[in-house]
C-alpha angles and dihedrals in degrees: 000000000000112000129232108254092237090209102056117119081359095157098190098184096053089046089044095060083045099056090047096049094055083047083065096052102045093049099085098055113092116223139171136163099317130343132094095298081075099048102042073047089058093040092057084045088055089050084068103028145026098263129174103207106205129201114216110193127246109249090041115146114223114182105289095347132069130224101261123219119275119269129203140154140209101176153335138187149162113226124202116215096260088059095255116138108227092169116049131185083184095061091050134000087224094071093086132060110256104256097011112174116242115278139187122160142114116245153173119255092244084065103043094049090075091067094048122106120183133162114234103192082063107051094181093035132097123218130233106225121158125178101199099166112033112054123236140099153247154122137268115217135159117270078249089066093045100049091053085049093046086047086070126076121275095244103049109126127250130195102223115194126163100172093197127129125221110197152111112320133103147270120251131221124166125216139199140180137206109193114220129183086272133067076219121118140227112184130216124183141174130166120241094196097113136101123204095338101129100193091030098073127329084074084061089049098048092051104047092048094055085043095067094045089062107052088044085070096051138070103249135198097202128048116240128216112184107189118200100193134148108274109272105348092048089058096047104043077047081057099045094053087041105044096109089062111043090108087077089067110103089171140331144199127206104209131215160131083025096145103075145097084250116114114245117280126193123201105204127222127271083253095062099200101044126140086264098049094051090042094053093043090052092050095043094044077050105048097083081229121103106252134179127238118203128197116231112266121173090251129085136033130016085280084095097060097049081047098056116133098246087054106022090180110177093253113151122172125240110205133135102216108041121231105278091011101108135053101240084052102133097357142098092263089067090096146136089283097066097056107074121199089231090055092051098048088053093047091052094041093060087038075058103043092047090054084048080069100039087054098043100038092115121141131233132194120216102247081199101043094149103103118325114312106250086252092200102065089066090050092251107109094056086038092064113003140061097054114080090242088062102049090088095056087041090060100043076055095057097041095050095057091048105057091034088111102129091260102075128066123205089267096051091057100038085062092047098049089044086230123130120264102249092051085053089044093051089043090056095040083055101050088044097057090049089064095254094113146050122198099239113224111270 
């Protein structure tokens, strides 16, 4: 079967502007582990792409954790005594504390204070807090915000209303599949947790959403399966309906925070030494940009939950910013500002470099391994060496019949050689067409 190139036509600028454009549209809604913020999130993802939005109970078990009760929200404000809202869901979804119980009560500032969460460090920023799993309530604001509030006497009097519901519903993940030639998987998977946070993790949204328009245009080797699920309890929940059919996984990237100045980082699997780490190393020590490898630890995206020791699927993730590494991270000033098109271009042309090889990654054996082959006399030698320009192809060729040995796949050699995958994949094409190589069952 002869695979689509996936970056052919690829126009990245042009993506680029695309992906950033939906960020943009999908920063306003206001979303959190489950409600109706998650599910208007999966419904402008199914304008793009196909997309089967599952419900998952409250109530569900799900290995150790248990489905929470729905949360959704209409409104919340603080009101000063004159009816002035100095605190406004309405100007910005981070004001309030993610799950907050429904509220509804007038009160003196002493008391309020208690419910208020700022960031110093950050006096015109506003902070991202949740509190999914104890039940209580309050309001972010910037530390500007609070010292107005603090420059007034303790017991002035404050209307307190939070208009959110806390009950019996489900959590929401949305699911989508290429179909390649394969039952084989890769997976690719983002969280759709957060409110208004543009790098983490609508960058993660968009590109993965682009992502899948584009493989559905080509001829794949490989099957995709791209999850949109909440952070933690979406992908395991995700694990829990899927557990029967893991086995399916080849390899696998979470992705997020992909929109910023950062250079690429890559977290690897739990495994270490998996397709896909070697696949994302190769691409970024390629990629003539500086670039960060990171070893697995048990903290950060949902890579830890696909790495977890009773699934260990090879599942690495593929950011720029790690989570925690740049100053916006889980505040208001993560916003559409700080992703950049060109960032996001260049985040989704390594992601598809890096399933080039994937796709690609096939192994030969040298049908003449007895001494080198006399190049020449299968016009191969005259067709890529001599000139300086051919030395390179003339090695990969070389290295290529050397390690086809049946033990070794392209980008095994390709590592080993220190020569970028493509030039290892035409050398082999090459050989293979002369008649020195046959393509080994995978």
């Amino acid at each position: 079967m002869e695979v689509t190139a996936l970056k052919n036509d690829l126009d990245l600028e042009a993506v680029g502007e695309a992906m950033h454009r939906f960020l943009v549209e999908l920063y306003p809604i206001c979303r959190s582990i489950t409600g109706e913020g998650v599910r208007e999130t999966l419904r402008r993802i199914r304008q793009h792409i196909p997309l089967d939005i599952h419900e998952v109970p409250t109530g569900t078990p799900v290995f150790d954790w248990t489905i929470p009760r729905e949360w959704n929200i209409r409104d919340a404000y603080i009101k000063d005594p004159a009816g002035n809202r100095v605190v406004d869901f309405r100007s910005h979804n981070l004001h309030v504390l993610g799950y907050s119980v429904p509220v509804k009560a007038t009160m003196t500032l002493a008391q309020l204070k208690e419910h208020l969460f700022t960031s110093p460090e950050h006096p015109d920023w506003i902070p991202y807090r949740t509190s999914y799993y104890k039940e209580q309530w309050g309001f972010c604001l910037s530390q500007r915000q609070r010292d107005a509030l603090d420059g007034q006497p303790p017991d002035t009097e404050y209307e307190v209303c939070i208009d959110s519901t806390l009950e019996a519903g489900h959590l929401t993940y949305g699911e989508s599949l290429v179909p390649g030639a394969r039952s084989d998987e890769i997976l690719i998977s983002c969280h759709v947790c957060h409110p208004s946070l543009a790098n983490d993790n609508l960058s993660g949204i968009a590109l993965a959403t682009y992502l899948a328009e584009r493989l559905s245009q080509c001829t794949l080797r490989y099957s995709y399966r791209l999850v949109f699920a909440p952070g933690t309890i979406g992908a395991i929940a995700w694990l829990a309906r899927n557990e029967g059919h893991l086995d399916r996984i080849r390899s696998g990237l979470v992705l997020a925070c992909v929109g910023d100045a950062a250079p690429s980082s890559y977290k690897k699997s739990r495994q270490g030494d998996a397709e896909i780490d070697h696949a994302v190393e190769h691409v970024l020590t390629h990629s003539g940009d500086e670039y960060a490898l990171l070893e697995f630890s048990p903290y950060g995206y949902d890579e830890r939950q696909y790495g977890s020791p009773g699934f260990n699927l090879p599942v690495g993730c593929l950011m720029r910013s790690p989570p925690g590494a740049f100053p916006e991270y889980h505040t208001s000033a993560d916003g559409p500002d700080l992703v950049r098109p060109t960032y996001l271009a260049d985040s989704l042309n390594k992601l598809v470099a890096v399933l080039e090889v994937l796709e690609h990654n096939v192994g030969y054996r040298n049908l003449k391994p007895k001494c080198e082959p006399q190049l020449g006399k299968y016009g191969l030698y005259g067709a890529l060496g001599g000139k300086a320009e051919g030395r390179v192809p003339e090695l990969a060729m070389l290295w290529v019949l050397n390690y086809s040995d049946g033990a070794h796949s392209l980008l095994d050699i390709a590592r080993k050689a220190g020569i970028p995958f493509a030039h290892i994949k035409r050398a082999a094409d090459a050989l293979h067409e002369a008649g020195l190589l046959e393509a080994l069952v995978d």
